[in-house]
C-alpha positions as a printed Julia matrix, in Angstrom:
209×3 Matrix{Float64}:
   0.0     0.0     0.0
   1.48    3.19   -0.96
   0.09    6.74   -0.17
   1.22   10.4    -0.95
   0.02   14.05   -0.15
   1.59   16.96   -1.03
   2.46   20.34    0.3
   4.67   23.17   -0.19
   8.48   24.1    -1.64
  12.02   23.22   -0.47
  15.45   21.96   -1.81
  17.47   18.44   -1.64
  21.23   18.45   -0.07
  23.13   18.03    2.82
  21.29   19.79    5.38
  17.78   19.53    6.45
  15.26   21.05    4.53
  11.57   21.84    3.8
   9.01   19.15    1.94
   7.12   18.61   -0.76
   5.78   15.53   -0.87
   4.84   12.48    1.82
   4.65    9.06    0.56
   3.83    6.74    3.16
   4.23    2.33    1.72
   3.47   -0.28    5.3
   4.94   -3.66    4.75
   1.65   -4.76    6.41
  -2.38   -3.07    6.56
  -3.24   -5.64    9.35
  -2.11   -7.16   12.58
  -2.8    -8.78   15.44
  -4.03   -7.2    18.32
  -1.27   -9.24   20.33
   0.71   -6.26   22.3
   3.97   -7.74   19.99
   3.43   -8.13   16.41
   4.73   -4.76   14.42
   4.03   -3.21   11.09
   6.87   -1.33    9.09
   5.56    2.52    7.83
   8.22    3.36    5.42
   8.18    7.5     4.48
   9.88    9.09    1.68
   9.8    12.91    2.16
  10.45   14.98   -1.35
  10.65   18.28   -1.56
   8.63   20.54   -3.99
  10.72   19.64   -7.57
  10.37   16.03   -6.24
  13.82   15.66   -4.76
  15.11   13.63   -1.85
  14.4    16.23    0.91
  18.38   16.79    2.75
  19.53   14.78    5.54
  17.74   15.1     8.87
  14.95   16.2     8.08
  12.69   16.35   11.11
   9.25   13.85   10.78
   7.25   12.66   13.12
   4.8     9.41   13.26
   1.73    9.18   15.45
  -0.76    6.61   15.88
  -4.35    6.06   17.62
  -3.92    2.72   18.71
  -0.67    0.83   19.22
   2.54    2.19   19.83
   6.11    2.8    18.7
   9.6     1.71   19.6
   9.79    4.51   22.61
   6.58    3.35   23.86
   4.35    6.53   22.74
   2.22    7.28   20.31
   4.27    9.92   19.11
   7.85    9.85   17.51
   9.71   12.13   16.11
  12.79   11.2    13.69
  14.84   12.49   11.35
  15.71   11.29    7.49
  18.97    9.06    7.63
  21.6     9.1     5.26
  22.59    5.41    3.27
  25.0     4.1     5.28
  28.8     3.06    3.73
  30.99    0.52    3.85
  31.69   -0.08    7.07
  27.88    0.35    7.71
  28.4     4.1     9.06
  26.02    6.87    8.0
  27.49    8.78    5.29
  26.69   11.97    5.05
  28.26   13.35    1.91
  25.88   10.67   -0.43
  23.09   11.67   -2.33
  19.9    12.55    0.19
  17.72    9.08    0.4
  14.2    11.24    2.09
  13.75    8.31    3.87
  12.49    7.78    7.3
  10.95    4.25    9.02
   9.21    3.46   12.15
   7.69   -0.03   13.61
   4.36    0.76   14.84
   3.82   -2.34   17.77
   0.44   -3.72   18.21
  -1.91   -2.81   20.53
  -3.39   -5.45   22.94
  -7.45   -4.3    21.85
  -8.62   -4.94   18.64
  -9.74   -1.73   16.34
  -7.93    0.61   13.53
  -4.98    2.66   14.09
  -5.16    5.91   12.44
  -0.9     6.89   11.65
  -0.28   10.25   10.61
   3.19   11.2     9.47
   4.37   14.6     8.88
   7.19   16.51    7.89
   7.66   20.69    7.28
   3.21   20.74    7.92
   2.93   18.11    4.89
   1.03   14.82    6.19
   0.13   11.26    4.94
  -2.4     9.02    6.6
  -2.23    5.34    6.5
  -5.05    2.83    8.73
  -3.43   -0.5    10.2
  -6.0    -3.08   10.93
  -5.35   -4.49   14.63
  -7.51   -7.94   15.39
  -7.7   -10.88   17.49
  -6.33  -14.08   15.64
 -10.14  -16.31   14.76
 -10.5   -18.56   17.23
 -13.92  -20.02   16.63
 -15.11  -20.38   12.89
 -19.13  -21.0    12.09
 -19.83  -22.6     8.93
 -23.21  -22.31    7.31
 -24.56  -23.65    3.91
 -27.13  -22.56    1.18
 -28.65  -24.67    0.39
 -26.64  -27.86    2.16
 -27.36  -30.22   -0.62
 -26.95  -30.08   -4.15
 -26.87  -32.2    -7.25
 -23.39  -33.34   -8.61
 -24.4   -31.67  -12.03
 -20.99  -28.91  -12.6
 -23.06  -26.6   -12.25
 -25.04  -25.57   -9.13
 -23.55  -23.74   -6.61
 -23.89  -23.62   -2.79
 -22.92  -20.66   -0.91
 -20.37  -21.09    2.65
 -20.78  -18.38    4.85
 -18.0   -18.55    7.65
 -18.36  -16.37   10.49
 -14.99  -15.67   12.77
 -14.71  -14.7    16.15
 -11.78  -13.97   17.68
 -10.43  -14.6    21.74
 -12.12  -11.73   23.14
 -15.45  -12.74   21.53
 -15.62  -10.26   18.67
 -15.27  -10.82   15.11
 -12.18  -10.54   13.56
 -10.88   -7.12   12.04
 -10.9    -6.46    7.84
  -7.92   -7.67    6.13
  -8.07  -11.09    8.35
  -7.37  -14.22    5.59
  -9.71  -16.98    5.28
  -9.18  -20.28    3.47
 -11.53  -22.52    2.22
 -10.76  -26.11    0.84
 -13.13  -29.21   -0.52
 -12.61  -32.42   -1.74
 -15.97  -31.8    -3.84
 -16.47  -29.62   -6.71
 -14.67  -26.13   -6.69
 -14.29  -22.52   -5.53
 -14.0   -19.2    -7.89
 -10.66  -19.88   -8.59
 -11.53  -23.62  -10.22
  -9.9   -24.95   -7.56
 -10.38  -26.99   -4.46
  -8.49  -24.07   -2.27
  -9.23  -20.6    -1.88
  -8.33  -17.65    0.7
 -10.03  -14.5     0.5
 -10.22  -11.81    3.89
 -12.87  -10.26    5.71
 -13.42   -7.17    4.02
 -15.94   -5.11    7.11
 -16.08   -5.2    10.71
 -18.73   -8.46   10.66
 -16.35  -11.22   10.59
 -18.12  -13.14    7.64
 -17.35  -14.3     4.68
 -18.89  -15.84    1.94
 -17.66  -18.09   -1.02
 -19.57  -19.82   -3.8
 -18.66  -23.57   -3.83
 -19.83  -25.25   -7.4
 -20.52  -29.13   -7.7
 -18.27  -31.51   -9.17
 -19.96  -34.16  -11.29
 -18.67  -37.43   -9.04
């Protein structure tokens, strides 16, 4: 997932300057709501002719729900320079705009809203935080049909997870059968939960055996 906003002007070198542009990629839109598991929001901060902003530029990361590696829901960084050779920051290389934070789970299941901003230019990004399913409810319509390659029967699963609510959006679901097949024409397929109801539903056609 990648995600940009702009803003006002500025210039790329060696010293920190103003920004132009913040795009915001997440390695991850959804995690569990475990206290543990992390996402990483990766910013690139250009300036206004779509440069590198310069090195250490100031940005700062906050978050709704979860936290970050000092513990708060705020943190403030600066763009790093690539590193060298001998793995040491090197300041006289080309500006990189970069900046990256882990944003740590929360233990209560909801949406984190993370705002980064740099120079009064912002990006939003939502990470998903849920309870891993533990109790799956399976329901078929109809529960019988002929074995004709053609009818279909829809499976509705319905997942809960440990605190007893359903799981969050973005939470993978995989179906198999040894009868007939799924969208995909095959006997395995994973979709997610795409709203806050836990359920899914998947079409399941007959085989003819």
């Amino acid at each position: 997932l990648t995600l940009t906003a702009c803003g006002g002007g500025g210039d790329s070198g060696s010293a920190a300057g103003q920004s132009g542009s913040v795009t915001l990629e997440v390695n991850s839109t959804s995690i569990p709501a475990d206290g543990s598991s992390s996402v990483i929001i990766s910013a690139t901060i250009l300036d206004s002719a779509g440069n590198p902003v310069r090195h250490y530029t100031s940005v700062t990361f906050t978050t709704t729900l979860g936290y970050f590696r000092n513990g708060g829901s705020t943190y403030t960084m600066e763009t790093q320079p690539p590193l060298d050779e001998k793995g040491w920051p090197d300041r006289t290389a080309d500006p990189t705009g970069l900046a990256e934070a882990a944003l740590i789970a929360a233990t209560t299941p909801g949406t984190a809203k993370v705002t980064v901003t740099s120079n009064n230019v912002s990006q939003t990004v939502y990470i998903t935080m849920g309870g891993n399913a533990v109790a799956i409810t399976l329901e078929a319509n109809p529960s019988s049909i002929p074995a004709d390659g053609l009818t279909s029967t829809q499976i509705k699963a319905t997942l809960i997870d440990g605190v007893g609510l359903p799981v969050t959006p973005g939470t993978q679901v995989t179906f198999t059968t040894n009868r007939g097949t799924f969208a995909n024409s095959g006997q395995s397929y994973t979709v997610s939960t795409t709203d806050s109801t836990g359920v899914v539903t998947v079409a399941l056609k007959a085989g003819t055996t």
